[in-house]
DOBA-300801 format. One record per residue (C-alpha): residue number from 0; y, z, x. Coordinates in steps of 0.2 Angstrom, whole numbers, plus 5000, padded with zeros to 4 digits. Layout:
N
 num    y    z    x
 NUM    Y    Z    X
...
***
This chain:
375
 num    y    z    x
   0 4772 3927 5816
   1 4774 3922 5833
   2 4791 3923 5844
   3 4800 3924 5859
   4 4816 3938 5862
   5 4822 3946 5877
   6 4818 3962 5879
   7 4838 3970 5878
   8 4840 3960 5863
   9 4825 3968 5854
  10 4830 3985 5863
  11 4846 3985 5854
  12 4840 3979 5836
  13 4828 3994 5837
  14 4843 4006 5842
  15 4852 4000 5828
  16 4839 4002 5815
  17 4827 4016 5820
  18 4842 4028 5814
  19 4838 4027 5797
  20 4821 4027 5800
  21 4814 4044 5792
  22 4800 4054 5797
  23 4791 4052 5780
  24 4773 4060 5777
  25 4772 4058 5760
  26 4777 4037 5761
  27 4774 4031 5778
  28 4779 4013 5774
  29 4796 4020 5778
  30 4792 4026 5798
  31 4790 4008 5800
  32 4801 3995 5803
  33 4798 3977 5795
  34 4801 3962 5807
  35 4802 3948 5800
  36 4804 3929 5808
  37 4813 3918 5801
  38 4821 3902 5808
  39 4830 3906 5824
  40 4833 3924 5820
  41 4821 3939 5822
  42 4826 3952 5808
  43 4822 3971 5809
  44 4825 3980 5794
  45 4823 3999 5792
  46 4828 4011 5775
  47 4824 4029 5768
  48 4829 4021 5751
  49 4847 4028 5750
  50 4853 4017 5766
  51 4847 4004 5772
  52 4850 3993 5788
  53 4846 3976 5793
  54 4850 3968 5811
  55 4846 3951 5816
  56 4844 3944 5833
  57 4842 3925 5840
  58 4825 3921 5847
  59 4813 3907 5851
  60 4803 3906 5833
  61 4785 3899 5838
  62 4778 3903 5819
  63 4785 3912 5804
  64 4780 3928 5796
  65 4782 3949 5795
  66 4774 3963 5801
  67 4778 3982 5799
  68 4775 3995 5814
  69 4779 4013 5818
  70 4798 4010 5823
  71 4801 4028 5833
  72 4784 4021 5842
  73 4788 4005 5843
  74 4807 4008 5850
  75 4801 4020 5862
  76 4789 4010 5872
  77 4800 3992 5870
  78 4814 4002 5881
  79 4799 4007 5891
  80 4799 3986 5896
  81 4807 3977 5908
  82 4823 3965 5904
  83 4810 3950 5902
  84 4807 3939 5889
  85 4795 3948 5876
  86 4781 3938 5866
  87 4777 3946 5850
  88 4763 3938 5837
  89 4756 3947 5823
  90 4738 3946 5819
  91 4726 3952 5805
  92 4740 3968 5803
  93 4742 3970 5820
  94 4757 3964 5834
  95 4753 3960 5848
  96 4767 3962 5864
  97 4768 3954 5879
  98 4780 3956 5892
  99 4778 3952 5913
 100 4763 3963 5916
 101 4762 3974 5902
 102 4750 3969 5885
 103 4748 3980 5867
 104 4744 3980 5852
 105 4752 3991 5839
 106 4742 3996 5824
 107 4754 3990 5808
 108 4754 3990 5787
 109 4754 3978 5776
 110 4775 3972 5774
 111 4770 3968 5754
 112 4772 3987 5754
 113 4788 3989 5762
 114 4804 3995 5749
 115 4813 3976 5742
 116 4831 3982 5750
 117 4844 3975 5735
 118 4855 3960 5739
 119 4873 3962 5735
 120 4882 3947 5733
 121 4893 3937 5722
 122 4905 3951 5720
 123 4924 3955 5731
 124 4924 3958 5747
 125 4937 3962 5759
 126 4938 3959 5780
 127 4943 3973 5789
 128 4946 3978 5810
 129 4931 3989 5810
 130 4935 4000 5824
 131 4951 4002 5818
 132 4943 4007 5799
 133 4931 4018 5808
 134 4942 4029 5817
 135 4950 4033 5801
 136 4935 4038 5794
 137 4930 4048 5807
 138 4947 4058 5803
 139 4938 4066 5788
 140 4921 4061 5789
 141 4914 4079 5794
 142 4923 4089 5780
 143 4912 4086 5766
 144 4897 4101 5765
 145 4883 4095 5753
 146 4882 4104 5736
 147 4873 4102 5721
 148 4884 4110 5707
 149 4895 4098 5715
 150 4888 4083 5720
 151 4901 4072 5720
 152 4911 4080 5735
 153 4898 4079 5745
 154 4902 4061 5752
 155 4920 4051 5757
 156 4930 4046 5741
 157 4937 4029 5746
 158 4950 4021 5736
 159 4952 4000 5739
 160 4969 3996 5734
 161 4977 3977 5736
 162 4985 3985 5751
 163 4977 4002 5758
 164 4963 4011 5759
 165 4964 4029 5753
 166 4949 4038 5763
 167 4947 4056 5754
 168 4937 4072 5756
 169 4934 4092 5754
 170 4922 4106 5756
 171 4936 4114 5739
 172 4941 4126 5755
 173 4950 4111 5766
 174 4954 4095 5761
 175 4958 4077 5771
 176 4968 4061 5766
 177 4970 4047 5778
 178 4976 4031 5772
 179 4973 4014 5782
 180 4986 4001 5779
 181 4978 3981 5772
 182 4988 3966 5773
 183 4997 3964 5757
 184 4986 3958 5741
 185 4972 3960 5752
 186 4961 3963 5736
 187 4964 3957 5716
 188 4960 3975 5710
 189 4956 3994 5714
 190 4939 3997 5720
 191 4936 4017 5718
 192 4919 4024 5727
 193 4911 4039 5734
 194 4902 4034 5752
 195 4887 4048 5755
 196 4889 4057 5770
 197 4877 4052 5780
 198 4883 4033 5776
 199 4899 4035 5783
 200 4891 4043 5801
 201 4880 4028 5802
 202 4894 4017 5799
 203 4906 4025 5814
 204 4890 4026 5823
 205 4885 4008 5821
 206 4903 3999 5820
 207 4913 4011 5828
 208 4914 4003 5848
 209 4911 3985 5841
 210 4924 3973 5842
 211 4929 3961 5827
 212 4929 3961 5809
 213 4919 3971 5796
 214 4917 3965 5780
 215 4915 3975 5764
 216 4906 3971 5746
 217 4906 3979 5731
 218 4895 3981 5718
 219 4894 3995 5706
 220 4879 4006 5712
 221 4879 3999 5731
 222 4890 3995 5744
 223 4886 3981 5760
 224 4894 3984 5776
 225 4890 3968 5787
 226 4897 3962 5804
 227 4893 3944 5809
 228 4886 3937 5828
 229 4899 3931 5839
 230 4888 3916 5843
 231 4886 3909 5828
 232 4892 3915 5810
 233 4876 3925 5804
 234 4875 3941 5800
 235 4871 3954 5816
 236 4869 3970 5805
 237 4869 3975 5788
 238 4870 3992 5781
 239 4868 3993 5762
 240 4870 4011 5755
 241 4868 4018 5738
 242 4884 4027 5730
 243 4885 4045 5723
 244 4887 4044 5705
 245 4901 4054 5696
 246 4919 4055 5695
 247 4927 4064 5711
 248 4937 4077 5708
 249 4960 4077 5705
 250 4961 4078 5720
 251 4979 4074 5720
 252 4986 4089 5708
 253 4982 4101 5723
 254 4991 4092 5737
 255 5008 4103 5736
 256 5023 4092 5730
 257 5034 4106 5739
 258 5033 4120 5753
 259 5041 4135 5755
 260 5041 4134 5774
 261 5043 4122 5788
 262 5038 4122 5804
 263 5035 4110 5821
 264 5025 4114 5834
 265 5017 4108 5850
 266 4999 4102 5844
 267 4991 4108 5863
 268 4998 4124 5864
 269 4994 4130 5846
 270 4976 4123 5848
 271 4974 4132 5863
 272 4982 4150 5854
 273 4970 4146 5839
 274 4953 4145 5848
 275 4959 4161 5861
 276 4963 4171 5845
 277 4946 4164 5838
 278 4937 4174 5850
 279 4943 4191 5842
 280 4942 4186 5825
 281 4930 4195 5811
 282 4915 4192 5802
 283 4927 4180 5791
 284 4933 4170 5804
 285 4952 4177 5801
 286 4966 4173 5811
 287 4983 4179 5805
 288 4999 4170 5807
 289 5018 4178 5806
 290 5028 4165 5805
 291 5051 4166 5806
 292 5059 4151 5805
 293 5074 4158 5808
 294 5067 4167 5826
 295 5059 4148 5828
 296 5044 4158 5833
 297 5026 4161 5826
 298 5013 4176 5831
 299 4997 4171 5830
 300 4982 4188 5827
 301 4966 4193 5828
 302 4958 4208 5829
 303 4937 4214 5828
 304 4933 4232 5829
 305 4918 4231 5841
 306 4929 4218 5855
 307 4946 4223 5854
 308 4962 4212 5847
 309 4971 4196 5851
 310 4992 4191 5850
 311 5001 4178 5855
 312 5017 4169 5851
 313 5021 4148 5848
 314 5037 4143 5849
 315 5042 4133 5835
 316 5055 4123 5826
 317 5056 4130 5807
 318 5065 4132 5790
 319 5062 4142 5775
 320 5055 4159 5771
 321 5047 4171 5783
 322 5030 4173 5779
 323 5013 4180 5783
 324 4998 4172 5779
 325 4979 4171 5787
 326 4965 4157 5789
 327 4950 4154 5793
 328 4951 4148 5811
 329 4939 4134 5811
 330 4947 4127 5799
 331 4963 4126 5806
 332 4954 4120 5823
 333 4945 4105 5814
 334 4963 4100 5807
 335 4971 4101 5822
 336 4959 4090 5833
 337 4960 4076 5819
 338 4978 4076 5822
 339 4983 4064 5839
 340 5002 4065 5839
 341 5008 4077 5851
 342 5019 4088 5835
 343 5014 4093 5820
 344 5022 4099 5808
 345 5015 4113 5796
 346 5020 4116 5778
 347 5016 4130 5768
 348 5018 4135 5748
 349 5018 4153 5751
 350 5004 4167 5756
 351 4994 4163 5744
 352 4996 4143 5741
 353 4988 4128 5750
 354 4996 4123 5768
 355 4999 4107 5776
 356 4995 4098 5793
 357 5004 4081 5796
 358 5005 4072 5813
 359 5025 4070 5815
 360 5033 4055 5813
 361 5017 4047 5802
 362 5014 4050 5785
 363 4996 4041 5783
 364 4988 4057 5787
 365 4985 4074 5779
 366 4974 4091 5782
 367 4977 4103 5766
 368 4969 4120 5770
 369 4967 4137 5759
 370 4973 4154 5767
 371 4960 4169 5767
 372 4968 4177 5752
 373 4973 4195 5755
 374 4960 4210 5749
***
């Protein structure tokens, strides 16, 4: 393998793909990262065999072939170089880097040893905005908590419909809905899928700030993010994940289909009562709310016996029943900074039942949150 690339070409490959990149002492094939020559690309490809991503970049190609190296190692001393043009040529299992005055050689392993990342192809895809899609996963991308009696809500339940995107998940104590609207018939059928975690962050991180189009494949064990180069219509970046097997939970037959009491509030201000009262709250994180619709006024407390207590009072439109209820605070924060729209209004099935946060005037988005139940 021989090639030329500028160094903040290579520089961004690397910081693209060293984030899968594990520390592995058992398999250290997977601290390395496989360049590969081929044409007029240089392709880096990294995995820790649930995810795996793959970025390609245009270079001078002097002579086909791969190599793997250490990729924290090799990523570390590449930003060390200056913006030149970088000379890289494999030989006998080792690279060799020039650039201006500086010269290496990096120690690698045999790239026969590397995992075979799958290939997905032949299956549906579908084109989305992919900064639009992930800022809607970053609505409910941190509300999953990993479990193992329950593996299956540990990841994003996203539902591909012919015209939206249903983007679902829950910790069983909060819950999030967004849904992200497709041009009509966009698909010929439903495509249900649980993303891990970890997946989903890579993808706001990887996609989120890029501009153009991000295009989706199915398959049934694996799913294929891929955006294209603007030069040129070849792949830039690939990012292939495995799914979480199982069926996800009804989610559905807990969103309440009717609430007991209304209200609408100033997002800021309450945000703002909500983390004051937080510093007075107990061991369970409990902040109680006492809310009259007819007063058109809500008393938010908090009390800890060794700091003192807290109260305060939003002013809110409202209908319904009076009612006193209690929440863990931190849940209601996180719901509250997903929202954007200045008023929220805030539904609730009684003291006991689960309570609603919706963004006024648009109904593509939902946080469903459990009270603390009393005693």
């Amino acid at each position: 393998m021989k090639l030329l690339i500028l160094q903040e070409k290579l520089k961004e490959g690397l910081g693209i793909t060293e984030r899968v990149s594990p520390k592995s002492p058992t398999l250290s094939i997977l601290n390395n990262v496989l360049l590969k020559s081929e044409k007029n690309f240089l392709n880096l490809t990294t995995t820790d065999l649930e995810l795996a991503i793959k970025w390609w970049g245009l270079a001078k190609i002097e002579k086909e072939g791969q190599i793997t190296v250490p990729s924290r190692l090799f990523s570390t001393y590449i930003n060390c170089l200056p913006n030149k043009q970088i000379l890289l040529e494999e030989k006998e299992l080792s690279l060799t880097i020039n650039c201006e005055n500086y010269q290496t050689a990096l120690k690698g392993l045999n790239p026969e040893d590397f995992p075979i990342i799958p290939q997905i192809s032949g299956g549906e895809s579908i084109l989305l905005d992919g900064r639009s899609f992930c800022q809607s996963l970053g609505l409910v991308v941190d509300i999953p908590t990993f479990s193992t009696t329950k593996p299956e809500i540990s990841g994003i339940y996203l539902v591909f419909q012919k015209d939206s995107i249903k983007m679902v998940a829950t910790d069983s104590f909060r819950l999030g809905e967004k849904t992200f609207f497709l041009a009509p018939n966009s698909l010929s059928k439903t495509y249900t899928l649980i993303l891990p975690q970890k997946t989903a962050r890579e993808i706001i991180n990887i996609f989120g700030e890029k501009e153009g189009s991000l295009r989706v494949y199915f398959s049934p064990n694996q799913v294929l993010f891929e955006s294209l180069m603007q030069e040129t219509a070849h792949p830039q970046i690939q990012l292939i994940s495995r799914l979480i097997e199982g069926e996800y939970p009804g989610y559905e037959e807990i969103l309440p289909k009717k609430f007991e009491t209304q209200i609408v509030f100033q997002r800021n201000e309450f945000l703002n009562q909500i983390k004051s009262a937080s510093l007075f709250s107990g061991k369970v994180n409990e902040v109680k709310l006492k809310i009259d619709p007819k007063s058109e006024k809500v008393e938010i407390f908090s009390q800890n016996p060794d700091l003192g207590e807290y109260r305060s009072y939003l002013i809110s439109k409202g209908k319904g029943k009076e009612l006193e209820i209690s929440f863990n605070h931190r849940f209601l924060i996180d719901g509250l900074l997903n929202i954007k729209s200045p008023e929220v209004v805030f539904e609730l099935t009684g003291a006991e039942g689960p309570a609603v946060f919706k963004p006024l005037g648009d109904q593509s988005f939902l946080y469903v949150v459990m009270p603390i139940k009393a005693g």
